[in-house]
N, C-alpha and C positions, 0 to 999 in steps of 0.2 A: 866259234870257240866259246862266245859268252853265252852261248845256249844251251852247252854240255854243263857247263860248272852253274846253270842253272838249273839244269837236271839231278844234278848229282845232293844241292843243296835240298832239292826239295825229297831229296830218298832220305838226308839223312833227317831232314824235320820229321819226316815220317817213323822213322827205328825208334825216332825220340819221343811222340806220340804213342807209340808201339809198345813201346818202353813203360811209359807212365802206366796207359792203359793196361796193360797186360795182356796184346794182343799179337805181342811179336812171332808165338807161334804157326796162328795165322797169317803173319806175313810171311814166313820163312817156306809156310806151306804152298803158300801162291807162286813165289820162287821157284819150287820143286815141279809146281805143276805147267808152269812159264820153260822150265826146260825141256820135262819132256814135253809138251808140244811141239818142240820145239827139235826134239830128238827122235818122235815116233813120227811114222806115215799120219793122216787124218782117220784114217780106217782104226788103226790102232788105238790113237789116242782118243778116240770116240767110245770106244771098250775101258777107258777108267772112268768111272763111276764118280770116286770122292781121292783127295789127296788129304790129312790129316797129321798134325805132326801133334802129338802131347805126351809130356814128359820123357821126351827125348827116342819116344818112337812115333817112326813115319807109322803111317799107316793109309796102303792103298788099297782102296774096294775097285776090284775088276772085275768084268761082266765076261768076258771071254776066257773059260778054261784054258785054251792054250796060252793064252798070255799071261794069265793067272801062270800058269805053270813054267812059262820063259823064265818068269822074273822072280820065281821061287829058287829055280835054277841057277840062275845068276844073283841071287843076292848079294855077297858080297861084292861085289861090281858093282851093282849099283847101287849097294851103301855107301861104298868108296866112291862112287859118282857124284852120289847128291852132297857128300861132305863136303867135297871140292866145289859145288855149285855155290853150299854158303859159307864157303870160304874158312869153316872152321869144325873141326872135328868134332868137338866135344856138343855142338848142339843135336845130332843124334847120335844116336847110341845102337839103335835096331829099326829093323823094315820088318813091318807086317803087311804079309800080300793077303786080302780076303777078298 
């Protein structure tokens, strides 16, 4: 148990580093890209290129026209996906699939 609230203590020193620095973007992106890994096959998720979040648009480069085209398909889905992953709406706003 004292492992997890040491876990947790060192995410939030991090948001707080993140914070200062102006790199929270970047963290938020690493998140995005932590779930789908986590969400796609290996096949799949080896077909995104870059994950990107600035100024409140994700922005995913994909190598695979089909997938390209899945997730152009579904974008709101997983707007409303990754909202819910950082636990708060208003840090994006729009998904660019390139």
């Amino acid at each position: 148990m004292g492992r997890k609230k040491r876990e947790f203590q060192s995410s939030e020193l991090l948001n707080f580093f993140a914070k200062i620095y102006g790199f929270e973007d970047k963290l938020k992106a690493f998140e995005i890209k932590d779930f789908l890994q986590n969400y796609l096959s290996d096949a799949l998720f080896s077909e995104i290129e870059n994950v990107n979040l600035k100024e409140k648009v994700l922005v995913l480069r994909i190598k695979s026209p089909l997938l390209k085209n899945d997730f152009r398909m579904r974008k709101s889905f997983f707007l409303k996906k990754f909202q819910e992953v950082l636990k708060d709406e208003s840090l994006i706003n729009d998904l660019l699939i390139l």
